[in-house]
Biopython code that builds the backbone (N, CA, C, O; Angstrom):
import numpy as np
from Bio.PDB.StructureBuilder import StructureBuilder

atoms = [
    (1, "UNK", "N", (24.318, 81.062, -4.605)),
    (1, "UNK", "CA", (22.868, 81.116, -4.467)),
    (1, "UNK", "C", (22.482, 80.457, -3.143)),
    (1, "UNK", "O", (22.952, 79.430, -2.654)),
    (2, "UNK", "N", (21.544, 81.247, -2.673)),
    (2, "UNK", "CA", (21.363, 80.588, -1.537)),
    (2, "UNK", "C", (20.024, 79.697, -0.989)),
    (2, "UNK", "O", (18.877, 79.992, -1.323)),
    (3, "UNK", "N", (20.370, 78.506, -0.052)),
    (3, "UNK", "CA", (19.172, 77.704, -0.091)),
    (3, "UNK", "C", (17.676, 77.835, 0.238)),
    (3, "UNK", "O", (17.216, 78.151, 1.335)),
    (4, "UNK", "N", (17.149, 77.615, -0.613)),
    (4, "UNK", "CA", (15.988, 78.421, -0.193)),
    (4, "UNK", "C", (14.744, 77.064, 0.274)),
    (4, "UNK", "O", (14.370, 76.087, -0.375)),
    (5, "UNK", "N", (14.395, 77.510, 1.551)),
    (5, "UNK", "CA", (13.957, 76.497, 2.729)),
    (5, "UNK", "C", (12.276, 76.316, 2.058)),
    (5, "UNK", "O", (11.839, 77.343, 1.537)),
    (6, "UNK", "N", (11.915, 75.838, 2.055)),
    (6, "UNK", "CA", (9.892, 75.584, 1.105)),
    (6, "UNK", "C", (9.552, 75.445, 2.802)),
    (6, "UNK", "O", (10.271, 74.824, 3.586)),
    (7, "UNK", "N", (8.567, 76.012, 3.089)),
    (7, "UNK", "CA", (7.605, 76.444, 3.855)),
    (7, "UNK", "C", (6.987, 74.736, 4.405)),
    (7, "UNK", "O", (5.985, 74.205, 3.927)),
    (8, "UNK", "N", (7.664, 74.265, 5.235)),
    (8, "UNK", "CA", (7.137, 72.973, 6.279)),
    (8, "UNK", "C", (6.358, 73.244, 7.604)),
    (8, "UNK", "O", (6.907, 73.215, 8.705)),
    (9, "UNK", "N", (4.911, 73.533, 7.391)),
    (9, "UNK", "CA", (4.606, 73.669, 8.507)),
    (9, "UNK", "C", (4.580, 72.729, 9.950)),
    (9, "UNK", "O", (4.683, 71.509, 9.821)),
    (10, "UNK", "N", (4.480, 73.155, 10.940)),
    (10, "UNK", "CA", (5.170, 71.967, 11.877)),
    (10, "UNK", "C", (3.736, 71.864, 12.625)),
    (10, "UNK", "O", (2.711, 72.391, 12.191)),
    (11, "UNK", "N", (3.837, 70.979, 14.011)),
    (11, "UNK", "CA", (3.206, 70.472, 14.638)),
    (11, "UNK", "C", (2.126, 71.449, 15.105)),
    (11, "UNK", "O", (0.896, 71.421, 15.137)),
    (12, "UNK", "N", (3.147, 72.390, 15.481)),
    (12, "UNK", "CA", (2.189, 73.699, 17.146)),
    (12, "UNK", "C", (1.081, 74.328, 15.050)),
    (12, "UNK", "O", (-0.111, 74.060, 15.202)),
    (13, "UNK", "N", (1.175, 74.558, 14.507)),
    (13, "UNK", "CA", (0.154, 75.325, 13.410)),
    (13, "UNK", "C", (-0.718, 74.048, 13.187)),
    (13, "UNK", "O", (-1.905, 74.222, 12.909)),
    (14, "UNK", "N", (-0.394, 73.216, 13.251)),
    (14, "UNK", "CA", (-1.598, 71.720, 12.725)),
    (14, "UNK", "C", (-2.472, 71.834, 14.395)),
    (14, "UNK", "O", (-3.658, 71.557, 14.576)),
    (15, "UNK", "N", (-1.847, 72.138, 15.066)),
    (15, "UNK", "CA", (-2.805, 71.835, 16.702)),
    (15, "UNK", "C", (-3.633, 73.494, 16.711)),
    (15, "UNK", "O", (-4.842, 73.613, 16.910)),
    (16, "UNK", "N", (-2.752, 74.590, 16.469)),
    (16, "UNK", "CA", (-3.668, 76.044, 16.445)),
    (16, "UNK", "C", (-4.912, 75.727, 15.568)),
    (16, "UNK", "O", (-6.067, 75.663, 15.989)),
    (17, "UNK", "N", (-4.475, 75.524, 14.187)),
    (17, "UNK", "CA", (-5.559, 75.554, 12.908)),
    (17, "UNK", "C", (-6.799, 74.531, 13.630)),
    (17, "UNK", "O", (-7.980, 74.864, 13.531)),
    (18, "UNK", "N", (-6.472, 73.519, 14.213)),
    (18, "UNK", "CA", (-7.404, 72.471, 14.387)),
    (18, "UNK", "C", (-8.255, 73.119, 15.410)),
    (18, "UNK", "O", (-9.473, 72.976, 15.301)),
    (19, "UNK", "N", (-7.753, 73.842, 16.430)),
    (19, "UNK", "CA", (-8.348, 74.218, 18.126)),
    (19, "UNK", "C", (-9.051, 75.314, 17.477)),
    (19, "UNK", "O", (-10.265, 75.410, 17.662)),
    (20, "UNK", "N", (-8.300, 76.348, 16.567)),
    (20, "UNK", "CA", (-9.466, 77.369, 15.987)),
    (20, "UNK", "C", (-10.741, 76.931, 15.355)),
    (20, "UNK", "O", (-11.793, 77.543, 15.539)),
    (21, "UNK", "N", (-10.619, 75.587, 14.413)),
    (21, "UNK", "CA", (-11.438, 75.003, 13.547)),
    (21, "UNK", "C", (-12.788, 74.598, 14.437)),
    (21, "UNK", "O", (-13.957, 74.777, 14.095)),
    (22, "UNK", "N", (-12.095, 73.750, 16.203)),
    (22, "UNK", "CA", (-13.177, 73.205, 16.624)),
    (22, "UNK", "C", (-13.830, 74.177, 17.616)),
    (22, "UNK", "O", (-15.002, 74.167, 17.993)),
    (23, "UNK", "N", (-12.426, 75.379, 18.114)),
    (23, "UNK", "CA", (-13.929, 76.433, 18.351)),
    (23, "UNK", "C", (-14.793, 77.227, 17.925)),
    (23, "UNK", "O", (-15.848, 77.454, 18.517)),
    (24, "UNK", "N", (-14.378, 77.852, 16.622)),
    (24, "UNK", "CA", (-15.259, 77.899, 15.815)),
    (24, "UNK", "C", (-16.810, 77.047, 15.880)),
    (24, "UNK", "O", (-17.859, 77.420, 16.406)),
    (25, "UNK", "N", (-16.557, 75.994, 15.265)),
    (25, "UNK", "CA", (-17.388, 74.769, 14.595)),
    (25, "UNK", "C", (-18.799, 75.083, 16.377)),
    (25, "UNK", "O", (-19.996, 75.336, 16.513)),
    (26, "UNK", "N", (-17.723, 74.865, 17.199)),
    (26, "UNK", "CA", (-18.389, 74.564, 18.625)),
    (26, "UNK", "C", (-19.476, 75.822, 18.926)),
    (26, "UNK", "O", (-20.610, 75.686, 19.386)),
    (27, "UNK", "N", (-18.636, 77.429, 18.435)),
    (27, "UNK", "CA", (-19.230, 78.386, 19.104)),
    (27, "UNK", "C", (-20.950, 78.523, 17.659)),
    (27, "UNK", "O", (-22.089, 78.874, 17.967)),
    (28, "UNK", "N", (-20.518, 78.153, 16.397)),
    (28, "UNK", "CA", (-21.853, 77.989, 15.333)),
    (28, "UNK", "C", (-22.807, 77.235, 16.132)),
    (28, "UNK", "O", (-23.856, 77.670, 16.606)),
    (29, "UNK", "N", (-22.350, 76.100, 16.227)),
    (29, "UNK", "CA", (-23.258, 74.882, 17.009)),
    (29, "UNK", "C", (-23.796, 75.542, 18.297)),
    (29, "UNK", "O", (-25.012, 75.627, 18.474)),
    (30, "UNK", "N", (-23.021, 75.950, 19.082)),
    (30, "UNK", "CA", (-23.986, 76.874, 19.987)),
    (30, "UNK", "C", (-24.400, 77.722, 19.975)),
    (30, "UNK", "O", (-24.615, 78.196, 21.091)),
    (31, "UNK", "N", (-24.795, 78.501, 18.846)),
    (31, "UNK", "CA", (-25.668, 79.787, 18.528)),
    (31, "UNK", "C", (-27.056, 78.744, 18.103)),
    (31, "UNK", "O", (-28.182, 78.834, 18.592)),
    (32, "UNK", "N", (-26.686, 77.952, 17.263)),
    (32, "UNK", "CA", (-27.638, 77.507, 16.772)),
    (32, "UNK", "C", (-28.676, 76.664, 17.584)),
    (32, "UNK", "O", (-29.897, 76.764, 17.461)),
    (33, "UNK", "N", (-27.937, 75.716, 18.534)),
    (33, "UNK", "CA", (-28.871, 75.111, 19.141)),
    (33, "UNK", "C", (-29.266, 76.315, 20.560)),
    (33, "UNK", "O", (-30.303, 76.102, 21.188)),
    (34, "UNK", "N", (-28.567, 77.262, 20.873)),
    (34, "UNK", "CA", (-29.540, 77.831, 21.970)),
    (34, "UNK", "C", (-30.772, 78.919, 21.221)),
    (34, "UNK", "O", (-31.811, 79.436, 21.630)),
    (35, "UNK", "N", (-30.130, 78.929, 20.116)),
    (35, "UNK", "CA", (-31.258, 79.634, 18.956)),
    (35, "UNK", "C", (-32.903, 78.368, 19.297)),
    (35, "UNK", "O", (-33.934, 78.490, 19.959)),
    (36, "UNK", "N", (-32.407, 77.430, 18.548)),
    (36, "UNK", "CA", (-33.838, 76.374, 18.425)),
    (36, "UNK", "C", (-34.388, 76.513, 19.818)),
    (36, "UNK", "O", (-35.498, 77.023, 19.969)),
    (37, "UNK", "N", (-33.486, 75.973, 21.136)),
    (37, "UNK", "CA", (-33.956, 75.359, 22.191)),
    (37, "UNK", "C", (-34.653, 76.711, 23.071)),
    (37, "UNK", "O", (-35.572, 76.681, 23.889)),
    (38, "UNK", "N", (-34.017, 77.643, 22.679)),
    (38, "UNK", "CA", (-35.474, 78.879, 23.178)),
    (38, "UNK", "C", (-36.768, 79.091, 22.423)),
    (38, "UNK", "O", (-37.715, 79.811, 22.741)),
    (39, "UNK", "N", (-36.652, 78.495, 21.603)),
    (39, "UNK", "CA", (-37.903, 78.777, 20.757)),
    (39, "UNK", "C", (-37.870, 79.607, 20.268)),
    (39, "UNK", "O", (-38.923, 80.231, 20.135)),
    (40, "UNK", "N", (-36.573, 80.153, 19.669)),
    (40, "UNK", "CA", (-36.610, 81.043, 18.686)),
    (40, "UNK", "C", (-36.346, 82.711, 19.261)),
    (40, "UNK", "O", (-36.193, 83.710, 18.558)),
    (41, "UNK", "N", (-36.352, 82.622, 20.748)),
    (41, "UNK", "CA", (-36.712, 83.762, 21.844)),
    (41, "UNK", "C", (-34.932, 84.699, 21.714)),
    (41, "UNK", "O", (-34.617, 85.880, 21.566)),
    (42, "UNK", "N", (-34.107, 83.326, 21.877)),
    (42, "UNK", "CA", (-32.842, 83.929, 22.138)),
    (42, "UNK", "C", (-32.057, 84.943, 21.661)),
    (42, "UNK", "O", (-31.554, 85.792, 22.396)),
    (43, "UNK", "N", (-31.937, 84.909, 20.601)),
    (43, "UNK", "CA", (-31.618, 85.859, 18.925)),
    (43, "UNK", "C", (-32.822, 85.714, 18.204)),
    (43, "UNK", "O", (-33.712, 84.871, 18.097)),
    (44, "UNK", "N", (-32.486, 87.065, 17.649)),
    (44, "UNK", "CA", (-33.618, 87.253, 16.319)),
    (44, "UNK", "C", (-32.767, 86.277, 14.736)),
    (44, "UNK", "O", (-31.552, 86.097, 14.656)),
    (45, "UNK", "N", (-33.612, 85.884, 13.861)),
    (45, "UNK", "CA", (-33.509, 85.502, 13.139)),
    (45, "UNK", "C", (-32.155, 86.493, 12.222)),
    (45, "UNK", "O", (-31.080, 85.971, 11.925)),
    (46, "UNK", "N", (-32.476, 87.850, 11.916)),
    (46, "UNK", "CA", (-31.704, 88.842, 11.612)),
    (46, "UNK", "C", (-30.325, 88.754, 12.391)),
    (46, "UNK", "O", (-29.538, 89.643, 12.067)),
    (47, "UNK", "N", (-29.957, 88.031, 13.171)),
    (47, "UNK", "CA", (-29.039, 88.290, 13.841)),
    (47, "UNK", "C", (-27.728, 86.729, 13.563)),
    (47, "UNK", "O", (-26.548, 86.604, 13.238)),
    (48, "UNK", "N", (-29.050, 85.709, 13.995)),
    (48, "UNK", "CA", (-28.417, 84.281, 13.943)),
    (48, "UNK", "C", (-27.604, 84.177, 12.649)),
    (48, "UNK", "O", (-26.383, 84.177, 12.490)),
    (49, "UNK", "N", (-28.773, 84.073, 11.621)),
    (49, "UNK", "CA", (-27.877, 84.255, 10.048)),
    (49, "UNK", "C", (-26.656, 84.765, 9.931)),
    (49, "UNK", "O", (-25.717, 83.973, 10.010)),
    (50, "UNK", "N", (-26.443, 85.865, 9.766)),
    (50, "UNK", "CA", (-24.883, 86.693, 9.575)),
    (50, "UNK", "C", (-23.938, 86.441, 10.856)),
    (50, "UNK", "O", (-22.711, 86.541, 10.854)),
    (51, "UNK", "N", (-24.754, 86.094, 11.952)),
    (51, "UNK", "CA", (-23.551, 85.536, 12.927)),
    (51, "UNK", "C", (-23.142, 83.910, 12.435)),
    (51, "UNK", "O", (-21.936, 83.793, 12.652)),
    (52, "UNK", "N", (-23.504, 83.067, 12.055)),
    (52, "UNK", "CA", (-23.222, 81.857, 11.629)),
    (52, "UNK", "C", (-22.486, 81.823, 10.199)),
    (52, "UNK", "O", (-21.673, 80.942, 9.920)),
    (53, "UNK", "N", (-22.882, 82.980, 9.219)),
    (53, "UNK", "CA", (-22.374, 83.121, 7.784)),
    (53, "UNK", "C", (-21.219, 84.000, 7.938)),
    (53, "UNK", "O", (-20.592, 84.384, 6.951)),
    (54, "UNK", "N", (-20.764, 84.493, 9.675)),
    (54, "UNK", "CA", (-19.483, 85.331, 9.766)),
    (54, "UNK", "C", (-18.524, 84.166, 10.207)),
    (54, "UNK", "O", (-17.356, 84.491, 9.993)),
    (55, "UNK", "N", (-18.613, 83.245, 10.609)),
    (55, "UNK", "CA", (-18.231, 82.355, 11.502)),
    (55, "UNK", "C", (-17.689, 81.344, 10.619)),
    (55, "UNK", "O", (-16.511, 81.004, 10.727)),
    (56, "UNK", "N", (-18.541, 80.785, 9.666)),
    (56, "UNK", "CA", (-18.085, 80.296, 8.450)),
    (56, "UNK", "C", (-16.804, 80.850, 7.626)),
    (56, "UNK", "O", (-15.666, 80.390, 7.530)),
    (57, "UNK", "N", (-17.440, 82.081, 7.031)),
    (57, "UNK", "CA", (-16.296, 83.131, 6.510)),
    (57, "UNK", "C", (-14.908, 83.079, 7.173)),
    (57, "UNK", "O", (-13.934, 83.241, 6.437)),
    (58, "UNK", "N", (-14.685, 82.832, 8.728)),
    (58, "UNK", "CA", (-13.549, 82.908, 9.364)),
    (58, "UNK", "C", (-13.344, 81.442, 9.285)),
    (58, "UNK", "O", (-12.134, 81.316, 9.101)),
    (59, "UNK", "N", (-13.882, 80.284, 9.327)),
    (59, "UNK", "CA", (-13.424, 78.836, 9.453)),
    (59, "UNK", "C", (-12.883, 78.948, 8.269)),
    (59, "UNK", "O", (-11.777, 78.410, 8.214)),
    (60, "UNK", "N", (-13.246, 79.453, 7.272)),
    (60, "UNK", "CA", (-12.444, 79.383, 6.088)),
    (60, "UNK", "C", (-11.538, 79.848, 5.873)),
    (60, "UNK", "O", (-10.955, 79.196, 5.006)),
    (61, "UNK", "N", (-10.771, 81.039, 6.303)),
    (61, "UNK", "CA", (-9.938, 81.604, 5.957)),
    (61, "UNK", "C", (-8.760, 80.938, 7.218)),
    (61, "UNK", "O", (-7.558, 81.189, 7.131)),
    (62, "UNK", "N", (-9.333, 80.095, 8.329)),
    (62, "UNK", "CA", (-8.626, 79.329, 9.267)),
    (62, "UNK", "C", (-7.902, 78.430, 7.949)),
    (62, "UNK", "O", (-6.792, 78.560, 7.434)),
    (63, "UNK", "N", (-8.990, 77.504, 7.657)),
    (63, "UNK", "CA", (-8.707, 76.154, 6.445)),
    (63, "UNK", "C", (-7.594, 77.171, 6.059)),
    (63, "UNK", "O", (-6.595, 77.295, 6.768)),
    (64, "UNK", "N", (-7.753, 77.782, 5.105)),
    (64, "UNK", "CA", (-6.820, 78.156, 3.997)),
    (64, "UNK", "C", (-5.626, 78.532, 4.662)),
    (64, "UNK", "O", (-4.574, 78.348, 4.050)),
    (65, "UNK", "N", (-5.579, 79.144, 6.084)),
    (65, "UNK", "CA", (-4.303, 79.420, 6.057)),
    (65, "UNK", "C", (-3.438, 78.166, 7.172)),
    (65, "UNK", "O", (-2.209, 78.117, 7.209)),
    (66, "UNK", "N", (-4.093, 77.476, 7.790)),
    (66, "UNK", "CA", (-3.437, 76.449, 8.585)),
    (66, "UNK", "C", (-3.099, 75.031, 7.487)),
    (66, "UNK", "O", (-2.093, 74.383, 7.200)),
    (67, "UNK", "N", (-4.167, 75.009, 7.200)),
    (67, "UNK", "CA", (-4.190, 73.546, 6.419)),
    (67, "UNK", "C", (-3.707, 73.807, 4.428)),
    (67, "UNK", "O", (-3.013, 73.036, 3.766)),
    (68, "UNK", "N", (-4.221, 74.831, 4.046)),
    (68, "UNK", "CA", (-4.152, 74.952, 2.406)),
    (68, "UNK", "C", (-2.881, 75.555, 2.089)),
    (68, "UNK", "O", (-2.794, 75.685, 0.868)),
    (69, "UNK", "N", (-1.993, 75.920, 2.619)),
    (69, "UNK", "CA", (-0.988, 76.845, 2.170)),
    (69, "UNK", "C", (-0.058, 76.500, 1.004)),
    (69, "UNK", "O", (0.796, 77.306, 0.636)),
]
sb = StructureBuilder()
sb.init_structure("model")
sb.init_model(0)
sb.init_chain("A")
sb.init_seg("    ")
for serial, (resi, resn, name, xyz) in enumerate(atoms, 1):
    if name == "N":
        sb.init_residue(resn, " ", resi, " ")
    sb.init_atom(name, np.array(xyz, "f"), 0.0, 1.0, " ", f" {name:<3s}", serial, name[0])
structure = sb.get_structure()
């Protein structure tokens, strides 16, 4: 029978998952604040929403597969 190795993720996937996590996090945060700081001018409301609730959707599926496995 042969040895069967359990899944150790290493260093370089803890530094990807994290750099995806904070550009992510970074590119929400900047929809949102150039959203406010135009006064609302920059994106339509219709637009901001599902771009921030797509963005989410992908930080999560980052989490789950860098960090939750």
């Amino acid at each position: 029978m042969k040895n069967l190795k359990l899944h150790q993720p290493n260093v370089r996937q803890y530094i990807a998952g994290f750099s995806l996590s904070v550009l992510l996090t970074l590119l929400a945060f900047g929809i949102a604040q150039l959203h406010l700081s135009s006064g609302h001018e920059t994106f339509n409301h219709d637009l901001v929403v599902p771009l921030i609730l797509g963005l989410a959707f992908i930080q999560l599926i980052v989490q789950l597969v860098f960090f939750l496995h």
